[in-house]
N, C-alpha and C positions, 0 to 999 in steps of 0.2 A: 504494500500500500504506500502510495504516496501522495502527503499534501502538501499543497502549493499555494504560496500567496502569488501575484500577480499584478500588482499595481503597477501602474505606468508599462505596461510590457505591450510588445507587438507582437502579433500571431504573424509567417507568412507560410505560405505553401511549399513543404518539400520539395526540394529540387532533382533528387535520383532515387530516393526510397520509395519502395512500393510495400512497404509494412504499414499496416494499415494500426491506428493506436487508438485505444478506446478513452474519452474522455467524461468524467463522471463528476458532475457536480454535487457536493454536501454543505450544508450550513454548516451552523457552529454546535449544534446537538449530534451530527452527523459525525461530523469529526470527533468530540468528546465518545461517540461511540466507538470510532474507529479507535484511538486511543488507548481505550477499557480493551478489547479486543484482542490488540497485539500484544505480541511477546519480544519484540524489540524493536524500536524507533532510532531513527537517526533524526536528527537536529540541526538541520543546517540553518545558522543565522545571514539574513540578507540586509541590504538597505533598508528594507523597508521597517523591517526590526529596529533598528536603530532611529530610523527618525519617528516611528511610532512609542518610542523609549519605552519599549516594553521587556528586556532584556532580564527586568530581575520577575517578572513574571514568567517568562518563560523558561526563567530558574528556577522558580515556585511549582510549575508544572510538572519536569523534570522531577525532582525532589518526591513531590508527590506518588509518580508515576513506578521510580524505583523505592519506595516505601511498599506498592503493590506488589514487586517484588519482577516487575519490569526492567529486561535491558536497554540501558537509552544510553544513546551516543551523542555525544554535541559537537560537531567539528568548527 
């Protein structure tokens, strides 16, 4: 599973691949459920983290997550 923030980004049209990718949109209950779910996350912090200065909450997350007994990576 993988979630993705987005903002300010540009979608364009592969240029040589013909793998076709399937995209699936979740809210924020959607995600909290994906979350609950898995058995290990990776963490990659972007721009958009940083100027949302959300950094120690997504420590808090973290934190939480391996309390559950979850592997979580943060690169």
């Amino acid at each position: 599973m993988l979630l993705l923030g987005g903002y300010g980004t540009t979608v364009t049209a592969p240029t040589t691949s013909t793998e076709v990718l399937v995209h699936t949109e979740i809210d924020a209950h959607g995600a909290a459920e994906a979350l609950k779910n898995a058995d290990k996350i990776v963490i990659v912090p972007g721009y958009g983290l940083a100027v949302a200065q959300a950094a120690s909450v997504v420590a808090e997350i973290a934190l939480s997550l391996r309390k559950e007994g979850k592997e979580v990576c943060c690169i």
